[in-house]
N, C-alpha and C positions, 0 to 999 in steps of 0.2 A: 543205226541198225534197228529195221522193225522186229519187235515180237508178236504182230498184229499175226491170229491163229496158228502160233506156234504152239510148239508140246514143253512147256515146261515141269521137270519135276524138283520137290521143293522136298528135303527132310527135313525133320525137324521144324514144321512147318504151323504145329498148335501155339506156339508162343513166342513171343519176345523179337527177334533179328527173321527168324524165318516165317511168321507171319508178318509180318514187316512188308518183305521180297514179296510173297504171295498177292498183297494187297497190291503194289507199283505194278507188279505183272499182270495183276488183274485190269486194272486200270489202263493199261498199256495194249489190251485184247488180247493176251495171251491164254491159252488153255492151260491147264493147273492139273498136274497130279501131287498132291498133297498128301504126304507120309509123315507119319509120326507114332509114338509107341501109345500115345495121348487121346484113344479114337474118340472120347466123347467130346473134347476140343477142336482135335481137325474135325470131325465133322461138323462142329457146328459152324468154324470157318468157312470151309467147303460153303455152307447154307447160306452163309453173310454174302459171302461173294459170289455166287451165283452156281446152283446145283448142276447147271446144264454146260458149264464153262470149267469147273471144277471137281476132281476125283478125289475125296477121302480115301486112303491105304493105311494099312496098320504096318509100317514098317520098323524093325529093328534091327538099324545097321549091326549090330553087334551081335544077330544069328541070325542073318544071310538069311531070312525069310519074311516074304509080301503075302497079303494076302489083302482082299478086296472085304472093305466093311458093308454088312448089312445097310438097307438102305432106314434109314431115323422113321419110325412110328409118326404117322400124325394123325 
C-alpha cells in the first residue's frame, strides 16, 4: 500500500513512537498533520521534515480541541 501524497495525521507526534511514524511517512511521501500538546517540539519536527509536506497542530486528545500553530519566527 502506497502513502505516496496521502493525508496522514499523527498525535502525539513530538516524541518518541510517534515521531518515529512521522519520519517512515515522511520518507514514504506522505503528507503529515502532526499534533501534539508539545508545540515547540512538533514544530520543530514539522521543520526537520519538511514545512511544506508537514502541518504542526496543537492537539489535546483529552479536550477535544485543535487549533493551528502560529508559523516559528525566523
Amino acid at each position: 500500500m502506497s502513502v505516496s501524497d496521502e493525508v496522514v495525521l499523527i498525535s502525539g507526534a513530538a516524541r518518541g513512537m510517534g515521531a518515529n511514524e512521522a519520519r517512515s511517512f515522511a520518507a514514504a511521501g506522505a503528507k503529515l498533520v502532526l499534533g501534539d500538546v508539545l508545540d515547540d517540539e512538533v514544530q520543530a519536527l514539522a521543520a526537520e521534515l519538511d514545512e511544506e509536506a508537514a502541518l504542526a497542530v496543537h492537539l489535546d486528545v483529552t479536550r477535544a480541541k485543535i487549533g493551528r500553530l502560529p508559523s516559528p519566527q525566523r
